[in-house]
N, C-alpha and C positions, 0 to 999 in steps of 0.2 A: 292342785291349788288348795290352799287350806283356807275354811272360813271362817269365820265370827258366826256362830249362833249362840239360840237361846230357846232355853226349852221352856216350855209350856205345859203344867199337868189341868186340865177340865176336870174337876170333883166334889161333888156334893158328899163326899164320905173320906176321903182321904186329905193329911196333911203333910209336910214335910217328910215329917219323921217316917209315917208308912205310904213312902210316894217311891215306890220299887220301879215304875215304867221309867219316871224323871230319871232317878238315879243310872238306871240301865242307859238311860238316851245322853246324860252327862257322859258317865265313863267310856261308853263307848265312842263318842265324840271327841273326847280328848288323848284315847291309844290312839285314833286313824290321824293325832294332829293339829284337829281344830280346836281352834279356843270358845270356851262357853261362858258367854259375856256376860249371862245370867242366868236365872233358875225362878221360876216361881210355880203355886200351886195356886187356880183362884176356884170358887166356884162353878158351877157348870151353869153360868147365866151369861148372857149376851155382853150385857155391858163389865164383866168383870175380862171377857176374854177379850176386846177391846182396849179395855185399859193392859193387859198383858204386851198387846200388841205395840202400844204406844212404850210399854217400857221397853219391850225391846227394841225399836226403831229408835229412841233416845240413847241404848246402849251400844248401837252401833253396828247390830246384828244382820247379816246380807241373809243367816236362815233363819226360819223359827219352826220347831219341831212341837207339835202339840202333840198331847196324849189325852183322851179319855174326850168322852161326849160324842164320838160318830154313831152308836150304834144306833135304837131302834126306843129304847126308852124314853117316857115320858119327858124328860129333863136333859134330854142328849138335846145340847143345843151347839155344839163346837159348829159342824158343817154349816146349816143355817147361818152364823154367825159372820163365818167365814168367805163363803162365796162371794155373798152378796160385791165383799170389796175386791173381789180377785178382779185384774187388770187380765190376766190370760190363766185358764183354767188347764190343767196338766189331766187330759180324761184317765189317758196311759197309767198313770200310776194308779189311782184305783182300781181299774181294769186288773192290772200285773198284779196287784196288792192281793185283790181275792182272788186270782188263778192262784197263786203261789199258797196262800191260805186256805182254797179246799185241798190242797194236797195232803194238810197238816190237820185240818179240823173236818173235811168234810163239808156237807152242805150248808151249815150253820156259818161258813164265809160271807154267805152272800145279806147274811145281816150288819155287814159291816159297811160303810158309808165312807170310808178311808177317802182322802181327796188332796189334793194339791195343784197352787198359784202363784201367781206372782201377785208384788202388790207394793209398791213404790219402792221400787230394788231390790227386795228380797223375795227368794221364795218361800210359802209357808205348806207345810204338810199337816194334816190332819191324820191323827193315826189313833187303831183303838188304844181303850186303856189297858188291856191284857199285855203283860210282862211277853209273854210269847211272840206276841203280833209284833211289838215293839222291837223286836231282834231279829224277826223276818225281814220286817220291814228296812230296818236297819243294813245289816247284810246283804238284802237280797238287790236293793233299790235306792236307797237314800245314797249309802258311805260311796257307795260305786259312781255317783253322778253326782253329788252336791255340788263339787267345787266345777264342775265343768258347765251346770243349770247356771251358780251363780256368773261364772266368764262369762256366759252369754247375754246375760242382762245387763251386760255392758257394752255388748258389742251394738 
């Protein structure tokens, strides 16, 4: 099943132009298929990831793939953000997220906060902002279940 997403980069230092995680979660997005309904980059503050969210539920997105703001930093606010509205919280995928990522980085996995919800029909993922994680994650988790998470928020 192919979806409608929309990604999401969290960043107090990056824009468009050098937003490499967005870019990776576009294209890769659209070889497996799916169409990417939109793209934005907002700050790494509560109400600008909020309003992302409302663009993308205006644009008709059943996923939203965020990047940047799980980690451990002062200003990582994407998880926070995020929970709070999850209607059903996916533990699994963070769990998998950092087994699969100390294989690659080692201990420094477990400073990652990765997470994923549901939240008025779509699912949303919280992923770091590292280019790396973004393509594990991708590959390893998302591309392989997207379209079968969202059939089921239907059922």
């Amino acid at each position: 099943m192919h979806v409608s997403a929309f990604v999401v980069t969290c960043s107090d230092s990056r824009d468009a132009a050098r937003d490499e995680s967005g870019r990776v979660l576009r294209e890769a997005l659209e070889s497996a298929g799916h169409q990417v309904a939109g793209s934005v980059v907002v700050k790494d503050d509560a109400e600008a990831i909020r309003g992302a969210l409302a663009q993308a539920q205006a644009a008709g997105a059943r996923a939203v793939l965020f990047t940047g703001g799980t980690g451990i930093g002062r200003r990582d606010c994407t998880v926070e953000t995020l929970r709070p509205l999850f209607e059903k919280e996916l533990p699994g995928f963070g769990e998998l997220f950092r087994m699969l990522s100390y294989r690659q980085v080692g201990s420094a996995a477990m400073m990652s906060r990765a997470t994923a919800g549901t939240w008025q029909g779509m699912i949303l993922f919280a992923l770091p902002g590292s280019p790396q994680a973004v393509r594990l994650a991708l590959d390893a988790l998302i591309l392989p279940e997207m379209g079968h998470a969202v059939r089921e928020l239907t059922r």
